[in-house]
C-alpha positions, 0 to 999 in steps of 0.5 A, a space after each residue: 483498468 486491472 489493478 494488483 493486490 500484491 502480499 509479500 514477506 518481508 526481509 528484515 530491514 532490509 530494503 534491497 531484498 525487498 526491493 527485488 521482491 517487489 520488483 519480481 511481483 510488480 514483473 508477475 502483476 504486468 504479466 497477468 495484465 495489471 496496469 497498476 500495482 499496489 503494495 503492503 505498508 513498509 514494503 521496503 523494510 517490513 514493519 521494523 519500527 526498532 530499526 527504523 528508529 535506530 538506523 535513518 539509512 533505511 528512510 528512503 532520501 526522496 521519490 528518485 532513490 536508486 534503490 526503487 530503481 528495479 520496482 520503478 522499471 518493471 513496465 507497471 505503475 506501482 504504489 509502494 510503501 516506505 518510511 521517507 525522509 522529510 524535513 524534520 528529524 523523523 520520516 513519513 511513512 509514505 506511499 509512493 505512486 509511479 507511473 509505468 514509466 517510472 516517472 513519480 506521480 504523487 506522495 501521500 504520507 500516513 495521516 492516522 499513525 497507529 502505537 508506537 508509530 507515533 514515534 518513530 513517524 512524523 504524521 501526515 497532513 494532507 489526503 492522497 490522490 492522482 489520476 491514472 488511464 482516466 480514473 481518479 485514485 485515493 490512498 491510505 495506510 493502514 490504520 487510516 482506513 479505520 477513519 470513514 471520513 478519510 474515505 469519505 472525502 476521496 469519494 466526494 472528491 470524485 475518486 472511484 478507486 481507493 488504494 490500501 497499503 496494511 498489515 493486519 495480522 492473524 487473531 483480530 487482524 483477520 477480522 478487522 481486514 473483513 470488514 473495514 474494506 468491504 465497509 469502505 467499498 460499500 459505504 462510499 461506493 469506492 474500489 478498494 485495493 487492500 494490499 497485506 503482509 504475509 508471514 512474519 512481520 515485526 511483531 505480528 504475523 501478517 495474514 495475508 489475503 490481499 484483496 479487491 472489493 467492488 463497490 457494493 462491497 462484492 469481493 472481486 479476487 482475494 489471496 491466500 492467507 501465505 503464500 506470496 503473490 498477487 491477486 487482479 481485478 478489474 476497477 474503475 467502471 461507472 
């Protein structure tokens, strides 16, 4: 299966515009052959956790919010990411998978909240999983990928590909995204699918270089360090 690392900037809080970006890179992903496409962390509002605080019209209502209309139909599976209302007062900061049909096929919400996500977010409780064209998928976000044993049991799970919706900024993002991901992958013999911001991005500045490693750690296909787009790569063998 090919699957897409998209990189974007984002619009400040704003989740139509951002909505139409994704949409257009899922579009590209397809076009260059990608059954899947994975998305950077709060892809729908960029990392505003201010505005995610003060203005609960930018959580996402549920899976079939109109507003993930144009990414739904773009003819490719995607897993995107956006806070999402829950059943308490704060929402989950939250990956969303569909089909190529636009049909939702799992949830999976943040487990590890990094800073002041801790109160803008309510933390997840349980790990993240589907099935696509045969292969078994893990997700996390972000911070989450910092805890082995996260991956750790998707690999004994049976997942061969694990997703990763981040932001990791210029100074020690750039370090930290070179060596978490390839750990991952080579640690737990996993796909892993980094997903990243470029450009500004609430308070940082993302560094882009979306990214696929293979399971020895090899690098597959990597992004600049600025310029919106998408990177693909084949995953999944045995």
């Amino acid at each position: 299966m090919r699957i897409a690392a998209a990189q974007l900037t984002c619009a400040p809080a704003d989740v139509p515009a951002n909505a139409a970006r994704a949409a257009a890179l899922a579009v590209r992903a397809r076009a260059e052959g990608a059954e899947l496409v994975v998305f950077p962390e709060l892809t729908l509002t960029g990392y505003e956790l201010q505005a995610l605080a003060g203005d609960s019209g930018l959580w996402l209502a549920g899976a079939d919010d109109a507003r993930l209309d144009a990414v739904r139909s773009a003819g490719t599976a995607v897993a995107v990411n956006a806070a999402l209302r829950g059943d308490g007062p704060l929402p989950a900061l939250a990956t969303l998978v569909y089909d190529a049909d636009g049909a939702h096929v799992t949830t999976y919400a943040k487990q590890h909240l990094y800073g002041h996500e801790r109160g803008v977010f309510a933390p997840g409780t349980a790990d993240g999983r589907f099935e696509l064209g045969g292969i078994r998928f893990s997700l996390g976000v972000c911070f989450d990928n910092h805890f082995p044993e996260l991956t750790g049991r998707a690999a004994a799970d049976g997942c061969r590909v694990h997703l990763a919706s981040s932001l990791y900024g210029t100074g020690d993002g750039i370090a930290e995204r070179a060596t978490v991901y390839p750990g991952i992958a080579e640690e737990h013999g996993l796909y892993v699918v980094l997903a990243n911001h470029t450009g500004p991005a609430g308070p940082w500045t993302g560094c882009g270089g979306a990214a696929v490693w293979g399971p020895g750690g090899e690098l597959l296909a990597e992004a600049d360090d600025r310029t919106p787009g998408v990177v693909t790569a084949v995953v999944g063998a045995a």
